[in-house]
C-alpha positions as CSV (number, residue, x, y, z in Angstrom):
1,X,-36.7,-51.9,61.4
2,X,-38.8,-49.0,62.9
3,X,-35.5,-46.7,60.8
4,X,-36.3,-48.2,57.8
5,X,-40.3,-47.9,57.9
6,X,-40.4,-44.3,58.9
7,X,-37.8,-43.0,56.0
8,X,-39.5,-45.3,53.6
9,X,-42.8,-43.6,54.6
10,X,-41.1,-40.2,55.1
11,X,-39.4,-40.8,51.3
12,X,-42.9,-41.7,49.7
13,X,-44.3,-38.9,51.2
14,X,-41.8,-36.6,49.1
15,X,-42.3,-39.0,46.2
16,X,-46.2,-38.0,46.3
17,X,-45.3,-34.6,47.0
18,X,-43.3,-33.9,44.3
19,X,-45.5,-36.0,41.5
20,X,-48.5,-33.8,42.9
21,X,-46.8,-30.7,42.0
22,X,-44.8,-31.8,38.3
23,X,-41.8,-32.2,39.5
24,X,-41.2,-36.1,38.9
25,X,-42.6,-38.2,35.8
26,X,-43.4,-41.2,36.6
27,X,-41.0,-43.2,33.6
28,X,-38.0,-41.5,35.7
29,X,-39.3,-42.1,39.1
30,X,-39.9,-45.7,38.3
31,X,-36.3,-46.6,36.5
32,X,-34.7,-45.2,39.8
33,X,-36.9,-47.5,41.6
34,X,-36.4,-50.5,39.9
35,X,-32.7,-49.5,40.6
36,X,-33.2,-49.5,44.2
37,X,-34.9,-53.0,44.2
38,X,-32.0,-54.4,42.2
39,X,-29.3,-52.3,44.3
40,X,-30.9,-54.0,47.0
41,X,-29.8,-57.4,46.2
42,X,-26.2,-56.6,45.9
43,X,-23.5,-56.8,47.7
44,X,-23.4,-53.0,48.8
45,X,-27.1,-52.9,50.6
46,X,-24.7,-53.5,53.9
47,X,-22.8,-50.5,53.2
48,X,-26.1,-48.6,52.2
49,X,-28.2,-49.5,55.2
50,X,-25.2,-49.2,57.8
51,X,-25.0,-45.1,55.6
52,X,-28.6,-44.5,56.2
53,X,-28.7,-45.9,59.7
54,X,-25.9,-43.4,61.0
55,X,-27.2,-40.8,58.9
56,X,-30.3,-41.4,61.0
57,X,-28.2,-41.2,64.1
58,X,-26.6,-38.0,63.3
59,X,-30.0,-36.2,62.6
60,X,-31.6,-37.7,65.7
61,X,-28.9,-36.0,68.1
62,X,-29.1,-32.5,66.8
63,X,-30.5,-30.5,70.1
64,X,-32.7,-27.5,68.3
C-alpha cells in the first residue's frame, strides 16, 4: 500500500508538472485516465500491480 501511494503521488506530481509547462491537454490526459480506472477492473490489474511492484523493487536496490 505505502508502493502504491508514493508512485500515485510521485505520478501526479509529473502529471502537474507537465500540464504546468504545455506538455499535456487535459482531453488526452483524462481519456488515459479513464482507461486506467477501467483497466483497473479487469482481469490484468494482478499482472499490472505484481509489474509495478517489482519494478519498485528493482529501483529500490540500485546502490548509487
Amino acid at each position: 500500500m505505502i508502493v502504491t501511494a508514493s508512485l500515485t503521488a510521485v505520478l501526479g506530481i509529473i502529471v502537474v508538472v507537465l500540464y504546468r509547462f504545455g506538455r499535456l491537454r487535459i482531453l488526452p490526459s483524462l481519456t488515459v485516465g479513464a482507461f486506467g480506472f477501467s483497466l483497473a477492473t479487469t482481469g490484468a490489474a494482478p499482472t499490472i500491480q505484481a509489474f509495478l511492484g517489482g519494478a519498485v523493487h528493482l529501483l529500490a536496490s540500485i546502490r548509487f
